[in-house]
N, C-alpha and C positions, 0 to 999 in steps of 0.2 A: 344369782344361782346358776349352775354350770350343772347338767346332764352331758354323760357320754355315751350314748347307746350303739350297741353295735346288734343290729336287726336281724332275730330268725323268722321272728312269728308277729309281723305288723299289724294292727288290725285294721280292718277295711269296713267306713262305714256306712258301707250297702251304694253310697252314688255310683259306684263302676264304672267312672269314663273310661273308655278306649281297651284296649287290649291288655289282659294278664302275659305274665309269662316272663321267661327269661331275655334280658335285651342281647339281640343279635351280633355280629360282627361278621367281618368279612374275608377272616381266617388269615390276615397278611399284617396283622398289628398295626391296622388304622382304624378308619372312620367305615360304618357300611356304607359303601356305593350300589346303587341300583342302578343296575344297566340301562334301565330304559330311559335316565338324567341324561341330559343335554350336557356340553363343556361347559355351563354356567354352575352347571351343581359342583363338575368336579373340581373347577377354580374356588367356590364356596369352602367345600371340606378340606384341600390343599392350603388354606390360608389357614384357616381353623388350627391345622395339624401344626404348621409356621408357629401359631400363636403359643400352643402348648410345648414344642419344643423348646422357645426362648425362654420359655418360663414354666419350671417344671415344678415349683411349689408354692401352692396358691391356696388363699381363704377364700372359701365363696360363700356370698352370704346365697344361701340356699331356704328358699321360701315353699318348696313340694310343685310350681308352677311349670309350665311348659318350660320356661327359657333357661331356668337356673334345673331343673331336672336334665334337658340336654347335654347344658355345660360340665355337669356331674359328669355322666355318663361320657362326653367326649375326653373329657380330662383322666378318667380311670381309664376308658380302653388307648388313649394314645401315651401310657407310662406314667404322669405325670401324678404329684403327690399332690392332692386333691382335699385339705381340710373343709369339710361343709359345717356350715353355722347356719341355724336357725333360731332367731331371737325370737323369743313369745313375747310380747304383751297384750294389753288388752282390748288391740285392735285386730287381731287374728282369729277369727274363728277355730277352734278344736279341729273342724275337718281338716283344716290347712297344717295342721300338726301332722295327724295322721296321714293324709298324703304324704309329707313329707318321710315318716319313717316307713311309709309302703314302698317307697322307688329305691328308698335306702336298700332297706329289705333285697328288691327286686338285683339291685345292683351292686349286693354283696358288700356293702360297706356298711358305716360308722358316719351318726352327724352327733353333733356336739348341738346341747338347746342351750339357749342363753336365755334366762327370764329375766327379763328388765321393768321396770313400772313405770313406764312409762307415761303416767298418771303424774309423777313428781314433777313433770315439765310443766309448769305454767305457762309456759308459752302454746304448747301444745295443746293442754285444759282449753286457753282462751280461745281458742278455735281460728285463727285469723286468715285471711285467703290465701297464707302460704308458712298454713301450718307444714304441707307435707315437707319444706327446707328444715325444720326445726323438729320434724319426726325423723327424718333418713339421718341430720346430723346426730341425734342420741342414738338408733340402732346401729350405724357402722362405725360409730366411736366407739359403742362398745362391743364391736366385733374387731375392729383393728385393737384395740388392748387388748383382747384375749387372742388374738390371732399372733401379735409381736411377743405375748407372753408365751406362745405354742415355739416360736423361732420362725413367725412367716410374717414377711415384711411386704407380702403384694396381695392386694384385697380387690374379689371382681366380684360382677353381678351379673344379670339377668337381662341389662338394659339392651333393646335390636333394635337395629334400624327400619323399625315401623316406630317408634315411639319420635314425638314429637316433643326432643328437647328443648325448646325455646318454649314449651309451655306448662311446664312440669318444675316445680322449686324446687324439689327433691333431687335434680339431676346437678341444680348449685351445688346441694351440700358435697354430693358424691364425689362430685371437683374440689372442690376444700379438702378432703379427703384423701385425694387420690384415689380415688377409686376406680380400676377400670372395667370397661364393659368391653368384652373380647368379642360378641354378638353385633355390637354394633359398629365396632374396628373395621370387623371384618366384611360388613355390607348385607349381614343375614336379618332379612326380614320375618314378621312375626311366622306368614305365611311357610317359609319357608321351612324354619325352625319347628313345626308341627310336620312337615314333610320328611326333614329328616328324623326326628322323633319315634314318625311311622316305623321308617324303614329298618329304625331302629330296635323297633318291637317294646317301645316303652308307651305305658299304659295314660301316661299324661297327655299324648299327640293330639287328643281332640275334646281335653280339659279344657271348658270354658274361663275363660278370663276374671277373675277374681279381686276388687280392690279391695283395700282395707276397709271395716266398719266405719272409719271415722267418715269416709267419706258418705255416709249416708245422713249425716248433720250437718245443717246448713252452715256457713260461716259465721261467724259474730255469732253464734249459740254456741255457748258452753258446753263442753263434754264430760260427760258426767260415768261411769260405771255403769248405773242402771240403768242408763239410757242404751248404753252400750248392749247390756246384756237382753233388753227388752229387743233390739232390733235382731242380734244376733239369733236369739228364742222365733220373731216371729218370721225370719227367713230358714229356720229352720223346719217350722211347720208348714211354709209353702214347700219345701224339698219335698217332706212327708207325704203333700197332696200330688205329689207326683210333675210338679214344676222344675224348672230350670234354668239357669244363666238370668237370674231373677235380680231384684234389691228392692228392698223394703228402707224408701226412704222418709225421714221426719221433716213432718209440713205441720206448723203451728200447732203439734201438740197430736197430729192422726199422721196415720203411716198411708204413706202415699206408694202404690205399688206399680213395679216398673217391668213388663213381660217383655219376651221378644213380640212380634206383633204376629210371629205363629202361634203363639199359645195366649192370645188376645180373646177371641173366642172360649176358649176352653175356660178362662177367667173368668167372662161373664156368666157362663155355663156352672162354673160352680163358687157363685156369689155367695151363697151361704154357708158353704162348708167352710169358705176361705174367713169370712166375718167371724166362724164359732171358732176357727184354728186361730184365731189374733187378739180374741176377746184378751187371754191372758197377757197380753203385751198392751193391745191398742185399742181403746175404746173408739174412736171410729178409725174408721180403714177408706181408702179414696183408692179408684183404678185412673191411673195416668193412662188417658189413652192415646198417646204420641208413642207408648211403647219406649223398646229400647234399641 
């Protein structure tokens, strides 16, 4: 199934990382420079600009996160025809939609959702230690057919050079693929990419980092919908209780919860709100306390 929305009125639900508002520029039809960057930044954004002028019409799979929101945004202010794709299934939590049609919004564009079931993958189902090669190959397979069906024949992503490809399956498929990552081409670390983010006045700059549900089930365990949706439900009532940059991971049948080790405390502190807010997902609940 194929949506094309083009965003006045996104709705926003209620987590408000980082800054509203319109994303900035620097009035000369590039990237915003902030004077106070060293020549490393400026060499950063000079290659970046390099990257989109050689290639000025691009699918990006577009997921509402820090790396592929920036890439959005650098691709529209430096000219470039900019197709964003967001495939749901049903390893994305809902908020990760709506962010994503909140920066659309913000950034005066159109993304195209692509719902795939990704449930039909047996491979995927079986859960294996490198499911995520056999999850990125169904999502940007079926972004590149809908992207050559649009007349665009170059597919990027989100992938920066903080990401540790030699340990990630998913960065095979994207090679099989073709798939390029302009972020990591170009030498921009995660760090960095939230810096220009800032400067840029997009509200994702200090959006915590986000994997897919699936990764919150062990390997060799079967992936099931309602298990999906049980985790999904019980990370959402820890959002409720006023948590954050959380995962509510499956340990032999109890949700094994994972805080930063600043909100470790606060955890213990509200032991029993957090057991009444799980009951409907998780008959016992465990605090990991290695943190995250």
């Amino acid at each position: 199934m194929i949506k094309e929305v083009l965003l006045t009125n996104a709705r926003n639900d209620g987590r408000g990382w980082g800054i509203a508002g319109q994303a900035r520029n620097d009035g000369r039809g590039g990237l915003s420079r902030n004077q106070n960057h060293n020549n490393k930044w400026e060499v950063i954004v000079i290659t970046l600009e390099q990257f989109f002028k050689e290639n000025p019409s691009i699918a990006l799979g577009f997921s509402g996160g820090v790396d592929s929101s920036y890439l959005l945004y650098a691709g529209l202010r430096l000219g470039a025809k900019v197709n964003a794709y967001f495939v749901k299934t049903e390893f994305q939590p809902d908020f990760e939609l709506q962010d994503a049609y909140r920066i659309a919004e913000q950034l005066g564009t159109k993304i195209t959702v692509l719902e795939i079931d990704i449930m039909d993958n047996e491979q995927v189902v079986y859960n294996p230690p490198d499911r995520c090669y056999f999850c990125k190959a169904a999502i940007f397979g079926a972004l590149r057919k809908q992207a050559s069906a649009d007349g665009i024949t170059l597919v990027i992503d989100g992938t920066n050079a903080s990401d540790d490809i030699a340990d990630r399956p998913g960065i095979k498929a994207l090679s099989e693929l073709s798939v390029r990552s302009p972020l990591r081409e170009c030498g921009i670390t995660k760090a960095e990419v939230r810096r220009l983010s800032k400067d840029a006045g997009l509200f994702t700059w200090d959006k915590p980092a986000y994997a897919c549900l699936a990764t919150r089930i062990p390997s060799g365990r079967s992936i099931t919908k309602e298990l999906l949706r049980r985790v999904e439900g019980a990370e959402d009532a820890l959002f409720a209780l006023g948590f954050t940059d959380l995962r509510v991971r499956v340990f032999e049948g109890a949700a094994r919860l994972q805080f930063p080790k600043s909100q470790m405390s606060e955890a213990v502190n509200k032991n029993v709100d957090i057991v009444k807010a799980l009951k409907p997902y998780f008959s016992s609940v465990l605090l990991d306390l290695e943190g995250r």
